[in-house]
Rosetta silent file (secondary structure, phi, psi, omega in degrees, C-alpha in Angstrom):
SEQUENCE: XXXXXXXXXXXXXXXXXXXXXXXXXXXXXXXXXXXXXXXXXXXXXXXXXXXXXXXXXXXXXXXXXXXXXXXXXXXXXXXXXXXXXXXXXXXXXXXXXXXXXXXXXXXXXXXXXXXXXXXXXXXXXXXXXXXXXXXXXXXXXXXXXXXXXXXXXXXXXXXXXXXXXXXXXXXXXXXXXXXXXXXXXXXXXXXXXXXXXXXXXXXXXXXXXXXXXXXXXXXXXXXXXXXXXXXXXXXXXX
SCORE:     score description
SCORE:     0.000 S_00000001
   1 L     0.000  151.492 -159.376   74.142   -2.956   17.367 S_00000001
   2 H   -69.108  -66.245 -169.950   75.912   -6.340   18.406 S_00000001
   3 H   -59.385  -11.340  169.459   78.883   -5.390   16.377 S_00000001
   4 H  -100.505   -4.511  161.331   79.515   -1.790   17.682 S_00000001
   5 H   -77.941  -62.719 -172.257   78.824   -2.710   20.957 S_00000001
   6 L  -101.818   24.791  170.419   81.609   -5.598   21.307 S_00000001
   7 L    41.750   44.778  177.973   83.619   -3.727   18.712 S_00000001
   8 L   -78.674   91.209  172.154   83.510   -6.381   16.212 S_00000001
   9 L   -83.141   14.132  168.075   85.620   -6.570   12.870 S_00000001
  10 L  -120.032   91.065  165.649   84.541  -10.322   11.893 S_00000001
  11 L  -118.171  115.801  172.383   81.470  -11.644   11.786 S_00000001
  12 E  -114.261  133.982 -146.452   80.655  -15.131   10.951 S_00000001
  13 E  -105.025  151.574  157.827   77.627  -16.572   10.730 S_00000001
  14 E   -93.628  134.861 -163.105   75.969  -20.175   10.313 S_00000001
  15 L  -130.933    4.826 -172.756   73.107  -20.043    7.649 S_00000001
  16 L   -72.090   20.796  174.390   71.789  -23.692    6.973 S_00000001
  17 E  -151.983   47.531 -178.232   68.379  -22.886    8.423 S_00000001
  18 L   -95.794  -17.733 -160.864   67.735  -19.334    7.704 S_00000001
  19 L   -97.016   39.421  150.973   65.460  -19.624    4.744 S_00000001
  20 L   119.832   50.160 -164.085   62.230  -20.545    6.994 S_00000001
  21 L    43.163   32.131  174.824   64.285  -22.811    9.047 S_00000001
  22 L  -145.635   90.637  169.845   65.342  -24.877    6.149 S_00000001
  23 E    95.150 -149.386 -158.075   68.350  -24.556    4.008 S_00000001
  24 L  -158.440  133.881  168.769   69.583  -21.406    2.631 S_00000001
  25 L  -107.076  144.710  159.002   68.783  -18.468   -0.572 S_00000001
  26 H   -30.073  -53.326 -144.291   70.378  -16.285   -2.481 S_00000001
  27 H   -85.896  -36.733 -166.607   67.755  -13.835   -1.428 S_00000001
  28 H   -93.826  -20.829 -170.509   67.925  -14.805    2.976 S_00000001
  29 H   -67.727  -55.032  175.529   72.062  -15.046    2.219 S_00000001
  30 H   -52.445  -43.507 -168.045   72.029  -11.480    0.794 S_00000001
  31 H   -84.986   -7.646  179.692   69.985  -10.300    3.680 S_00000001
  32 H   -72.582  -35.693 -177.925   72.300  -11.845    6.117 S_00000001
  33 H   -59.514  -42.499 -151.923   74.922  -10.081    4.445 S_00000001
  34 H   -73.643  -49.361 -169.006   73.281   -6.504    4.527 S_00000001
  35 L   -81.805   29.429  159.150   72.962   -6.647    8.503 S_00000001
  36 L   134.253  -39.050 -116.599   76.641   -7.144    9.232 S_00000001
  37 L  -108.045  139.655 -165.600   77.550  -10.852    8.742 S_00000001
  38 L   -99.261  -39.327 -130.898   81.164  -11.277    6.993 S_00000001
  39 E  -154.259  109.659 -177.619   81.181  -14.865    6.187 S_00000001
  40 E   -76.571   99.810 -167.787   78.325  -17.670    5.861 S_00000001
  41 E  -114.118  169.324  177.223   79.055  -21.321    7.416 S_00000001
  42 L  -126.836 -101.297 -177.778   76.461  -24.230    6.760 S_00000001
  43 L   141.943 -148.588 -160.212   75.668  -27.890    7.643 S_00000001
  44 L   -92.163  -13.994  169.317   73.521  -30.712    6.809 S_00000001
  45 L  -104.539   37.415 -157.002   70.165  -28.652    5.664 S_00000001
  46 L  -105.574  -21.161  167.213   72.585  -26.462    3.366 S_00000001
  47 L   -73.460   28.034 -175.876   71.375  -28.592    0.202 S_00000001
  48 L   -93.615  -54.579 -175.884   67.648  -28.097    1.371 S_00000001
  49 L   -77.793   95.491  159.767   66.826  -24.978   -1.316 S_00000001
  50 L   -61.833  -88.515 -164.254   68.237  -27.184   -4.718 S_00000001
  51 L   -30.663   -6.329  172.877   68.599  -23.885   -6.354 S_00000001
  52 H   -82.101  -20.813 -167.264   71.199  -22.761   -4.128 S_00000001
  53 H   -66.836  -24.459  163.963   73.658  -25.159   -5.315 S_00000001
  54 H   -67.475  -43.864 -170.631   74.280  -22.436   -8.217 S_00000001
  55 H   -39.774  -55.764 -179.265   74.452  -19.963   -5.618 S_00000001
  56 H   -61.206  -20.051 -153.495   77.115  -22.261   -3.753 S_00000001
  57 H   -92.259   -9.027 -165.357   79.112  -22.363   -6.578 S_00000001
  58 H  -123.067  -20.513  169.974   79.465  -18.769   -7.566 S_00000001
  59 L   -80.105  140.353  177.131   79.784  -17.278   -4.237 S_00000001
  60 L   -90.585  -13.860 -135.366   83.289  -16.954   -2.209 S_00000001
  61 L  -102.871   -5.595  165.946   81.450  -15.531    0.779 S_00000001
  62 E  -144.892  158.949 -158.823   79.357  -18.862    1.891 S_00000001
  63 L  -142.134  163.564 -166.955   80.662  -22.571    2.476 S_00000001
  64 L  -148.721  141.821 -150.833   79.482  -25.662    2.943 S_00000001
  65 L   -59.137  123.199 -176.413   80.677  -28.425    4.976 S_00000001
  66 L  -108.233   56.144  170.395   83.759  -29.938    3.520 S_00000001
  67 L   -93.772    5.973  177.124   83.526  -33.370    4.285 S_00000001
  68 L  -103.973  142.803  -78.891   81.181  -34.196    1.957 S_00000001
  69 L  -114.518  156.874  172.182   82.093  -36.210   -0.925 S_00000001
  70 L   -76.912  147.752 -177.988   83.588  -34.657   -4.134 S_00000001
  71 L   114.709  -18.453 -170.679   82.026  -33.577   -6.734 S_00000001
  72 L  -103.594  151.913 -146.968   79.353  -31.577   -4.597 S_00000001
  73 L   -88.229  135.645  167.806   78.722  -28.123   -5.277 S_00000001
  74 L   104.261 -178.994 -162.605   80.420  -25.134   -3.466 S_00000001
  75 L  -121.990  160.858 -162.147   83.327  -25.245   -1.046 S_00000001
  76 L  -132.650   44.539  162.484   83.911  -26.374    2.653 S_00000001
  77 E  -172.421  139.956  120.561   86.965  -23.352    3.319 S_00000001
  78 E  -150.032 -165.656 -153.066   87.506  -19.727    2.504 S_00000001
  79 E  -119.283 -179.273  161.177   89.193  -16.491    3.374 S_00000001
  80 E  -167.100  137.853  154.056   87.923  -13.114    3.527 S_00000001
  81 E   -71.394  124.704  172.532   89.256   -9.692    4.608 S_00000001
  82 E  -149.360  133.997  157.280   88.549   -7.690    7.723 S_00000001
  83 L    78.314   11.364 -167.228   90.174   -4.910    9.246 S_00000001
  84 L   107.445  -34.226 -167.877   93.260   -5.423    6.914 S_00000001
  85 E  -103.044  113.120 -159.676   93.459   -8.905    8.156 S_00000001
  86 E   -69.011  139.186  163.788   92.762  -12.117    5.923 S_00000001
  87 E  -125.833  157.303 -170.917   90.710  -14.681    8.211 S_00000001
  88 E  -121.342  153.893  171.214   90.286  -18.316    6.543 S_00000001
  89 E  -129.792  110.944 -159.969   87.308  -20.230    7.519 S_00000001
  90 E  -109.045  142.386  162.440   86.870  -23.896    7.510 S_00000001
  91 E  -115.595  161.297 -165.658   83.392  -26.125    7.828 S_00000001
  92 E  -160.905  132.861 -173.562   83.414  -29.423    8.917 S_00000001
  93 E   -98.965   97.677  173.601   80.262  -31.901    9.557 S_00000001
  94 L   -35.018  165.150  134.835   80.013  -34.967   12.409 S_00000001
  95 L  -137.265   41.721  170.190   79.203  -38.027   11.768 S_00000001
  96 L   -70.365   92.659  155.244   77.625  -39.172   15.063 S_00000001
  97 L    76.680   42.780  161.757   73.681  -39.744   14.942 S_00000001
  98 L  -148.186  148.150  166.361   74.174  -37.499   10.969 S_00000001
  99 L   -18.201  123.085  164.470   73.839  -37.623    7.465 S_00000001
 100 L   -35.715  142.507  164.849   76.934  -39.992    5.956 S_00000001
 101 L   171.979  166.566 -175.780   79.867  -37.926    4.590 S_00000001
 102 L   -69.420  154.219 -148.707   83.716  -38.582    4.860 S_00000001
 103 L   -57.260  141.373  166.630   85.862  -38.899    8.066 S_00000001
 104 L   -85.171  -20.493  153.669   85.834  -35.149    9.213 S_00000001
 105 L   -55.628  -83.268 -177.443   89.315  -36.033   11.015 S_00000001
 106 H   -50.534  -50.998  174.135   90.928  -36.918    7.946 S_00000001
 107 H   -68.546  -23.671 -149.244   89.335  -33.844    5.699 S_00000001
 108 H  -121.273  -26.658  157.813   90.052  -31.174    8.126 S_00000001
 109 H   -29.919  -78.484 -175.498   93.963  -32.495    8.570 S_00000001
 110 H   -66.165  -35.862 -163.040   95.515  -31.334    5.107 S_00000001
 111 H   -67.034  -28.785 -166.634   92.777  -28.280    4.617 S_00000001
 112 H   -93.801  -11.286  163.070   94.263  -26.365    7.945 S_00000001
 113 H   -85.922  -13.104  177.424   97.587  -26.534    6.895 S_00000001
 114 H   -71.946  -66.832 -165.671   96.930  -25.210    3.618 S_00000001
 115 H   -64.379  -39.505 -172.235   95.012  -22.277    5.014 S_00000001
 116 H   -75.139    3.848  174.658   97.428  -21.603    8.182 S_00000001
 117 H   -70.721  -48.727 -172.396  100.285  -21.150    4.866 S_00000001
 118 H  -108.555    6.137  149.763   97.983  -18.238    4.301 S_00000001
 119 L  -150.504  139.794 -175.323   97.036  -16.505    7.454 S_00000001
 120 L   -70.199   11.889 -155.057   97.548  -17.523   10.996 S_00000001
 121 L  -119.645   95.391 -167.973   94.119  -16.634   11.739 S_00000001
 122 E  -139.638  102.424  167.650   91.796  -19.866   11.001 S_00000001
 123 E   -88.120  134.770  151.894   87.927  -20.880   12.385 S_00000001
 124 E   -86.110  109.576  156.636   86.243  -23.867   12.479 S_00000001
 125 E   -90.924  101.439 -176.424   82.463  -24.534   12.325 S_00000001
 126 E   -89.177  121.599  170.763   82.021  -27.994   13.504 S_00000001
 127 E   -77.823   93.077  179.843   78.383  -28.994   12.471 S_00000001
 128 E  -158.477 -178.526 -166.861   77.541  -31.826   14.541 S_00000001
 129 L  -101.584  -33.061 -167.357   75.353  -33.441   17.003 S_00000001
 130 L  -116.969  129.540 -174.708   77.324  -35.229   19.772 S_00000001
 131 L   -46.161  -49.208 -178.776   79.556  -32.808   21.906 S_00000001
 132 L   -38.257  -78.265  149.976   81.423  -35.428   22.172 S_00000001
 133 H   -32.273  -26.065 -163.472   82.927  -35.651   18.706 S_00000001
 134 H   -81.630  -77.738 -142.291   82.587  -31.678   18.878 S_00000001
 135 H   -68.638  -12.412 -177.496   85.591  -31.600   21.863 S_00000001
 136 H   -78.248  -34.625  153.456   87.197  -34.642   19.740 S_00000001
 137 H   -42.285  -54.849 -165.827   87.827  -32.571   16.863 S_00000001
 138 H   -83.048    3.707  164.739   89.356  -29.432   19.202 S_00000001
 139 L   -95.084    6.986 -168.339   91.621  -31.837   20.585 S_00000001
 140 L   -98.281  -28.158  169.300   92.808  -33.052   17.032 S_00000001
 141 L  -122.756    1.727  174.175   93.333  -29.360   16.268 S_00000001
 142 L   -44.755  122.232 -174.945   94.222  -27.806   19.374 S_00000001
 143 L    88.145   12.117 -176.716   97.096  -25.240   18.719 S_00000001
 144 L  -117.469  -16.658  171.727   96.682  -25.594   14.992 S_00000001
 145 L  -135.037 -174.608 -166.318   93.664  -22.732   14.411 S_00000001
 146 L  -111.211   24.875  168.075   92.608  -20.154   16.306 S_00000001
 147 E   150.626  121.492 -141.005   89.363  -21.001   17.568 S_00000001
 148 E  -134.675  133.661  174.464   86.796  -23.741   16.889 S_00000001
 149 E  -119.556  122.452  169.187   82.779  -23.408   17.192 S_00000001
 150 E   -88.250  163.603  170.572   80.055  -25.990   17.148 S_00000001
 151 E  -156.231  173.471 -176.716   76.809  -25.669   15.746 S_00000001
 152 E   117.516  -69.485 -175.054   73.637  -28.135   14.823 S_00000001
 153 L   -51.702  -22.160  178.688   71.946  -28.537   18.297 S_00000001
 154 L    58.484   11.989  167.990   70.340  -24.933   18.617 S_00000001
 155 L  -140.207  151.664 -148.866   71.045  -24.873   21.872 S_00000001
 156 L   -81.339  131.192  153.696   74.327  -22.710   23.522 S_00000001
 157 L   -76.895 -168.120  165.156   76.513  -24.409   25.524 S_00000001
 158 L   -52.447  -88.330  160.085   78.704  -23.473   28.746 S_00000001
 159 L   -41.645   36.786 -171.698   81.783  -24.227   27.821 S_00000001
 160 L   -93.869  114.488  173.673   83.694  -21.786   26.204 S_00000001
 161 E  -121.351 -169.982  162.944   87.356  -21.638   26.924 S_00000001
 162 E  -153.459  129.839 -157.525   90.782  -21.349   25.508 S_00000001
 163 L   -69.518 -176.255 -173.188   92.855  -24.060   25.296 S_00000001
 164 L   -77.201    6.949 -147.949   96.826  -23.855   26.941 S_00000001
 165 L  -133.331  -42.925  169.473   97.859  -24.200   22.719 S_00000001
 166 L   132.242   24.945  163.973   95.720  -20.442   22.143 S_00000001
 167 L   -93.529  117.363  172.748   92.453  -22.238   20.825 S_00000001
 168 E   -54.967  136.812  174.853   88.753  -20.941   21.434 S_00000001
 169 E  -151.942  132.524  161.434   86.805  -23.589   21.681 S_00000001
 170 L  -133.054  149.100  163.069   82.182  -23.671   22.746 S_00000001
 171 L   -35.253  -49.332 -146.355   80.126  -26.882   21.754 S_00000001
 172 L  -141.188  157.141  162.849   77.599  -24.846   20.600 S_00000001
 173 L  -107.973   -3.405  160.108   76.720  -21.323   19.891 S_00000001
 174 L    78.150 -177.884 -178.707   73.007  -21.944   20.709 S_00000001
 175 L  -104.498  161.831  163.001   70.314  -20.323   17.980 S_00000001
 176 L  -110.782  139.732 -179.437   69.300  -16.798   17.005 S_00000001
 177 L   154.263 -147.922  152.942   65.904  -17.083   16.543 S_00000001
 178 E   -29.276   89.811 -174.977   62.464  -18.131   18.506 S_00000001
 179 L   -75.518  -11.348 -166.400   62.562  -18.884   22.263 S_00000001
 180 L   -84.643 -173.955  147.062   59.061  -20.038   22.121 S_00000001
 181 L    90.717 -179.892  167.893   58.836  -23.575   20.120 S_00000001
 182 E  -121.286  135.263 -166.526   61.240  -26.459   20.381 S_00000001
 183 L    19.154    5.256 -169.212   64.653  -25.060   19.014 S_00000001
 184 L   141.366  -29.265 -129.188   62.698  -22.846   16.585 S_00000001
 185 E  -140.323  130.996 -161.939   59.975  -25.009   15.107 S_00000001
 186 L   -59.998  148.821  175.268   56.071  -24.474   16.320 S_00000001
 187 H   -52.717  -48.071  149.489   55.480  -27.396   19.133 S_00000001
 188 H    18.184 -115.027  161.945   52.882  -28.518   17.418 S_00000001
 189 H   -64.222   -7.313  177.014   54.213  -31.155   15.037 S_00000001
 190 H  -102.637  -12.455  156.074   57.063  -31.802   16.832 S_00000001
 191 H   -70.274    3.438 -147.793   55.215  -33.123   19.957 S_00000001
 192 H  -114.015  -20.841  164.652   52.779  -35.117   17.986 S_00000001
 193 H   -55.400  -41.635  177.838   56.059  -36.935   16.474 S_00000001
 194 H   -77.709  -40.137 -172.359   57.840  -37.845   20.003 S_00000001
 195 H   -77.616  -34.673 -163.201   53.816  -38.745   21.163 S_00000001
 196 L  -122.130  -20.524 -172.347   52.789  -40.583   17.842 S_00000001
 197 L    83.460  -17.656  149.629   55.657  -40.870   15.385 S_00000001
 198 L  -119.341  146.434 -175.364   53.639  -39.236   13.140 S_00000001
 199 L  -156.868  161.851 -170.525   53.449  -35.418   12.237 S_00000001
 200 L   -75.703 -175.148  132.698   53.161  -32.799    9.461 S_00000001
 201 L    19.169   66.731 -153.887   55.607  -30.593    8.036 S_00000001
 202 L   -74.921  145.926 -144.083   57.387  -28.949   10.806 S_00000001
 203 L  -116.378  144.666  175.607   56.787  -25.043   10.104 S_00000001
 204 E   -40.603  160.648  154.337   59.063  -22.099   12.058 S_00000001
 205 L   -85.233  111.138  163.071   57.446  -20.155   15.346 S_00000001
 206 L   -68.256  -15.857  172.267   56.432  -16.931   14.463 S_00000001
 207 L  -107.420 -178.762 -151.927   55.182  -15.802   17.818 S_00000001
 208 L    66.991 -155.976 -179.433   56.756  -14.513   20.880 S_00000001
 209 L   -87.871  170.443 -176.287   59.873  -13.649   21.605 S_00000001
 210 E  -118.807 -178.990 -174.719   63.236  -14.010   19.738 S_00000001
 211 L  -116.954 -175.923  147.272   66.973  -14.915   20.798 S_00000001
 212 L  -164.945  118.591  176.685   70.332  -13.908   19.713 S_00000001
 213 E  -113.632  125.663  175.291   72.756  -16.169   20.629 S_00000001
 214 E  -165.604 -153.580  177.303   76.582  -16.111   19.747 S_00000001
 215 E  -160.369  144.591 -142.606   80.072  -15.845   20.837 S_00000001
 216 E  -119.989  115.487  170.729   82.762  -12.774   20.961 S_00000001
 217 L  -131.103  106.260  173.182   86.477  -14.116   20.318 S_00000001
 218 L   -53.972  108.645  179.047   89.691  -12.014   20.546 S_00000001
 219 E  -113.145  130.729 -166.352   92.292  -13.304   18.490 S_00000001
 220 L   -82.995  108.288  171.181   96.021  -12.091   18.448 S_00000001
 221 L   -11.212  -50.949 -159.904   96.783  -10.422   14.485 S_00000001
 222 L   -78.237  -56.811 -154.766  100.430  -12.014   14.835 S_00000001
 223 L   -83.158  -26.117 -177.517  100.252  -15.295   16.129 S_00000001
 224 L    97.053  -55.245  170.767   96.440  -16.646   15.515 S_00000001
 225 L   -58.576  130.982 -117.084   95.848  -17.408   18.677 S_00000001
 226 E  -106.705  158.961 -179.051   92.717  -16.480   20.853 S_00000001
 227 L  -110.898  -52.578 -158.299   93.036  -14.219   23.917 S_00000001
 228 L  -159.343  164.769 -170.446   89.855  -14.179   25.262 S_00000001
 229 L  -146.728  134.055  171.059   85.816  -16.087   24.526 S_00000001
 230 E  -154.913  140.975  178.367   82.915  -14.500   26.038 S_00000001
 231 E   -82.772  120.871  158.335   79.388  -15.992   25.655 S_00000001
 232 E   -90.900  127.179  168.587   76.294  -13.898   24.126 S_00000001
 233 E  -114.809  112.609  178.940   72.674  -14.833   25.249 S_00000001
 234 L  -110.159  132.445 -171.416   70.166  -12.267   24.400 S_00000001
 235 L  -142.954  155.404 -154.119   66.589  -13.231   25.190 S_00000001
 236 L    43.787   28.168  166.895   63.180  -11.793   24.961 S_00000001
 237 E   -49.079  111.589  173.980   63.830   -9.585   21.625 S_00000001
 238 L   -78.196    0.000    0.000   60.659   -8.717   20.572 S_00000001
């Protein structure tokens, strides 16, 4: 198992496409929970399942990005305990080539000082599309959390470092999920969309092989700041 193998007391997960690669359930949330996962982050498909929005609202243990406008249901920060140690966890949504929502710069400003008041230990999920914006954000918070992740693209970057300020920082954390497919989704409809502009439904791949993609970050108890990033790729999981 991933987590007794890399000795893992945290794990947090992104969950906006788990529910057949669209949005997110009580019921695929729960199951995320049972196989290890401490914490739930989302994005721009997390409002795909309407019925979750009760879900968001009553749960501490999944978030939803919180740059989007007030008033919408469930939260875009919390904390949870592992290992003794509270970690706080913030999401935060581009808005390069994405759904509209409020400056992500401006929302993510006040929220990390509030959270580093209660533990020095604070991740970012940046949901967003253009790396660009992704590295613009970790220089806007470099030295102020302990380690900043992208997600959206479904495909793992390179880059994973730690800045000279203690901050983890990878574009991307790539997908867990198909390897077959385009990011996850049968080829199908999504070539006949690029070839025709029009196409049906696009539906997960169920055949082949799977991924597991993620990233393993040491973080120091006292100070918040990351020690070490190491990249996971796992590929051909039957």
């Amino acid at each position: 198992m991933i987590r007794e193998q890399h000795h893992i007391h945290a794990c947090i997960a992104n969950g906006e496409n788990a529910a057949g690669g669209f949005g997110l359930t009580a019921q695929t949330a729960d199951e995320m929970f049972a196989t290890g996962v401490d914490f739930i982050t989302s994005g721009n498909h997390i409002f795909d399942k309407r019925d979750f929005k009760t879900y968001l609202d009553a749960t501490d243990r999944v978030i939803r990005p919180a740059n989007y406008p007030p008033g919408v249901p469930g939260k875009g920060y919390g904390t949870f305990v592992a290992d003794g140690v509270t970690v706080a966890v913030l999401n935060v949504m581009g808005r390069t080539f994405m759904p509209p929502v409020d400056d992500p710069f401006r929302t993510v400003d006040p929220l990390v000082e509030d959270l580093r008041a209660l533990t020095p230990l604070v991740v970012v999920d940046v949901h967003a599309e253009a790396t660009s914006e992704k590295v613009a954000l970790a220089r806007f918070l470099d030295g102020r959390v302990s380690a900043i992740y992208g997600t959206h693209t479904h495909v793992q970057t390179a880059d994973e470092h730690i800045s000279a300020e203690g901050t983890a920082y990878i574009s991307d954390v790539g997908m867990t999920g198909p390897s077959d497919g385009v990011i996850g989704m049968e080829q199908g409809p999504v070539l006949d969309r690029f070839l025709t502009g029009m196409s049906e439904r696009f539906n997960v791949q169920k055949s082949g092989t799977k991924q597991f993609c993620g990233v393993v970050v040491s973080l120091d108890r006292a100070t918040g700041k990351a020690t070490d990033i190491k990249r996971i790729f796992l590929r051909g999981i039957a």
